[in-house]
N, C-alpha and C positions, 0 to 999 in steps of 0.2 A: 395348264396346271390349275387346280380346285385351289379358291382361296380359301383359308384358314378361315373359322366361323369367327368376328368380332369378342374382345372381352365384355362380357355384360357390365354395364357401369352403371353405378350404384349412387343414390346422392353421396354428397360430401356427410352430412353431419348421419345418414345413414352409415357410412365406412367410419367416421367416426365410435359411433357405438358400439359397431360389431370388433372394430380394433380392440377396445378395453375387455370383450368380453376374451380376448387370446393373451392378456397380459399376465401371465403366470405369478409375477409377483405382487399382484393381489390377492392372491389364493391365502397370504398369511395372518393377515390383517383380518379378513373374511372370516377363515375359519374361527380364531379370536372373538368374534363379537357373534359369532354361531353359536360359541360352548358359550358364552355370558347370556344370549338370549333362550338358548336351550332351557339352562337352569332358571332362569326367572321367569318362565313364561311357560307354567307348567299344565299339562289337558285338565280340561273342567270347564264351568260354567263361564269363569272369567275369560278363557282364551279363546272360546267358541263364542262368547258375546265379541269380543276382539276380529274374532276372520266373521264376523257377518251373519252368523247363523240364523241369527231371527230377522233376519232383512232377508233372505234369500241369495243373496248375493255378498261379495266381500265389501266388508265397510268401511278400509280404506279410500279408494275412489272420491267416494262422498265426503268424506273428511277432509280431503285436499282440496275442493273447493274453496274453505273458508281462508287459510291463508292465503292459497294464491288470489282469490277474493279482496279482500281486505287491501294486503299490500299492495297489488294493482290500482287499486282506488286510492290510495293513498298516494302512489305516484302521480295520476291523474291531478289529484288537489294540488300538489305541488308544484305542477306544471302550469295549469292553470288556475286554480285559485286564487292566489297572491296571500299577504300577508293574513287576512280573515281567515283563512282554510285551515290555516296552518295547527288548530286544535283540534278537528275534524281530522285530519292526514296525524297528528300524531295521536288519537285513538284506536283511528282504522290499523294503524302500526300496532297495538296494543292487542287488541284484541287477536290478530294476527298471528300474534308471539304464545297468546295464552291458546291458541285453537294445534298449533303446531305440534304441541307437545301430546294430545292423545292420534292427532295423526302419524307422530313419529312411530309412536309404540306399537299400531293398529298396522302401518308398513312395516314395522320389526318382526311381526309375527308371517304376515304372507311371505316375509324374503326367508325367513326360517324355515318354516315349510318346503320351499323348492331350491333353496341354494345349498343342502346336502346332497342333492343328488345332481345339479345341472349344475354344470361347470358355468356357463357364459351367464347366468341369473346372479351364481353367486358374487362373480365380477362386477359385474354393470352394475348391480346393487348396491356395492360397498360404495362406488364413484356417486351413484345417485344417493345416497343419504350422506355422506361426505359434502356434496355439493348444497344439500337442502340445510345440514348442520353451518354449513358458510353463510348460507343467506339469514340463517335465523340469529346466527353470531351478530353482521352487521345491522341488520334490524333491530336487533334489543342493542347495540351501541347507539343508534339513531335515534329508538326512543329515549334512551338516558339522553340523547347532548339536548333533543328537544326539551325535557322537561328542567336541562338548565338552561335554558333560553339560545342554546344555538339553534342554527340550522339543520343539521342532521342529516340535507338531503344527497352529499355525496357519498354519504357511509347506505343512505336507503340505494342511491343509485346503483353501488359495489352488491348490495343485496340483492337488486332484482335480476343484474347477470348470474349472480349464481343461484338464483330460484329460476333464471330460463334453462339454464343447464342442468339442473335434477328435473325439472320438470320436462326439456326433452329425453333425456336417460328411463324418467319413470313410461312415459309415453311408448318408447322401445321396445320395455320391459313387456307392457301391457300388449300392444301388436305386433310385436316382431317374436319373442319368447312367448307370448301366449297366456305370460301370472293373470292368474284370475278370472281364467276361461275354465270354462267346469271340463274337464277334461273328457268327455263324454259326447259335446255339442254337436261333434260333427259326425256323429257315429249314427249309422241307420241299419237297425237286423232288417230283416224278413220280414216281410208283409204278410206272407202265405208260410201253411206248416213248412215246417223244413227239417230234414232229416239229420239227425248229432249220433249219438253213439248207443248200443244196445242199452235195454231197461236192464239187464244183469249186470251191466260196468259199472250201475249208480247204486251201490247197495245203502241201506238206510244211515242217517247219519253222516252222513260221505258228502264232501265237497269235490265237483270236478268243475275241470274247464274245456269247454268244447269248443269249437269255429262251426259258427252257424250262419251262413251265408257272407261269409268272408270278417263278421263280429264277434270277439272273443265274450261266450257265454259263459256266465257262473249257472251250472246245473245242482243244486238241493234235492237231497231225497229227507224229509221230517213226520215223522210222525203221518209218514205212508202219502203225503203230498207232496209233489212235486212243485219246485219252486227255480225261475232265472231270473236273472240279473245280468245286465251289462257286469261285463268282470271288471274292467279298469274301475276303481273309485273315482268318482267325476271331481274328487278334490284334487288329487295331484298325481293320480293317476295307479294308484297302488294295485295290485295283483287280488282281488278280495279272496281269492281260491288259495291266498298263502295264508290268507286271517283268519280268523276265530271263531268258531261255528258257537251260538249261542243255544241254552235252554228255550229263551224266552220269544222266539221265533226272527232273531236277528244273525247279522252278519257285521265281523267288526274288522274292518281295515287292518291290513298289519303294519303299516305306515305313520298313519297320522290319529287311529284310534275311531275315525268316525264310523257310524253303525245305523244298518239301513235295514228297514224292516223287508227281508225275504217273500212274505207277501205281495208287496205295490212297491217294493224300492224306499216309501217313507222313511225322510230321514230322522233318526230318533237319537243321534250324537252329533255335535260337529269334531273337527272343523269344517268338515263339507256344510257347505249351506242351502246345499238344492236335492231334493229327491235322486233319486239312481235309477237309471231308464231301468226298467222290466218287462219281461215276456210273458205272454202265456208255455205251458210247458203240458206236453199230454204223451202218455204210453199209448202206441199204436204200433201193433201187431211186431212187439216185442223191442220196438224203435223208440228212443224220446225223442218228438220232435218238437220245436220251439218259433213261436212268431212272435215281433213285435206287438203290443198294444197299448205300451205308455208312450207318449211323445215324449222324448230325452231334454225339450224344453219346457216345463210346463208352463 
């Protein structure tokens, strides 16, 4: 008798994570602070400076170093410092509290982004800024008892468990779910021409979407140029053949609004933060065919 194949087993604080992300009643609370960050966190310069745009990348990440930064070193003084440290350790607390607050908002915007359409993003989410608003709660009570001459360090201790617990959840988020991965990365066209659909299926003006050696093509016909693009938007992965064909030689997400110049991919809106792979694209013998020649990573 064939034995059954083993269950694959998974770390604990792995199954952890993935449980919250099947916890249906999170979905309430979630959607809640969805319609609250929808509306104040409106497209423009300020929400694109927010996802990264001029860094290339999302600029949360980099943001979260500084608290968890700080209030680690501040436990460290604690620990070891003795009674000297102890205005050292309640600075590093301070500053900690003050850097939190444009990290919060800067994560409000990237879980905005993907937790309308991904069920398990917008879960895990809710628990991960839930956890990180826990540790920023005890920390700013620890720097108040220090600045009246307590100790403070069991209210920072109760902090820094719940800063390892958003901070595993965000971790999750980042390599298990994929936020903040240009959704594009791992996508490679054709090296060599490749054959999509007759030059009479793209009449001028016309956006289509072709599979060109197994990668979904956005094909443009503009002012008698042919022009592709990877179709997914590399921000959260939008369909660009359902968005908005421009005058000015762009292409605008129907999703998230970001707009990538049809030429080279150049990004010329956020909230994507990274150019959009592009191909070459040429009419032969009645054929568009299409190769890569941007690297999807530049």
């Amino acid at each position: 008798m064939d034995a059954k194949p083993a269950h694959p087993r998974h770390p604990a604080l792995h199954r952890l994570a993935h449980d919250l992300s099947e916890v249906e009643a999170l979905d309430r609370p979630a959607r809640a602070l969805l319609d609250v960050f929808s509306r104040a966190i409106q497209p423009g310069r300020v929400r694109d400076a927010l996802s990264g745009t001029f860094l290339g990348h999302a600029l949360h990440p980099l943001l979260t170093d500084v608290p968890i930064g700080t209030w680690t070193s501040s436990a460290i003084l604690d620990l070891t410092g003795g009674d000297r440290a102890r205005p050292a350790a309640r600075r590093l607390i301070g500053a900690g509290i003050l850097a939190s607050l444009p990290t919060a908002v800067t994560g409000a915007v990237e879980w905005t982004d993907s937790a309308k359409t991904r069920t398990g993003t917008r879960r895990v989410g809710v628990v991960h800024a839930a956890a990180n608003v826990t540790a920023l709660y005890f920390y700013s009570a620890s720097y108040l008892a220090r600045r009246r001459g307590r100790s403070g360090r069991g209210l920072a201790l109760a902090g820094a468990g719940a800063l390892a617990v958003g901070g595993h959840l965000g971790g999750h988020l980042s390599y298990v779910h994929g936020e903040g991965v240009a959704g594009t990365t791992f996508e490679r066209g054709p090296s060599e021409w490749t054959a999509t659909i007759a030059a009479d299926d793209l009449p001028e003006g016309r956006m289509r979407h072709v599979d060109a050696g197994g990668v979904d093509v956005l094909l443009v016909r503009q002012a008698g140029v042919l022009h592709a693009l990877a179709n997914r938007c590399n921000h959260r992965g939008g369909p660009l053949d359902e968005g908005t064909l421009d005058d000015d030689g762009c292409v605008t997400c129907p999703w998230h609004g970001s707009r990538f110049a049809l030429a080279d991919g150049d990004l010329r809106r956020g909230p994507a933060s990274s150019p959009q792979p592009s191909y070459e694209a040429r009419d032969r013998d009645g054929r568009i065919e299409v190769r890569q020649v941007t690297d999807p990573t530049p």
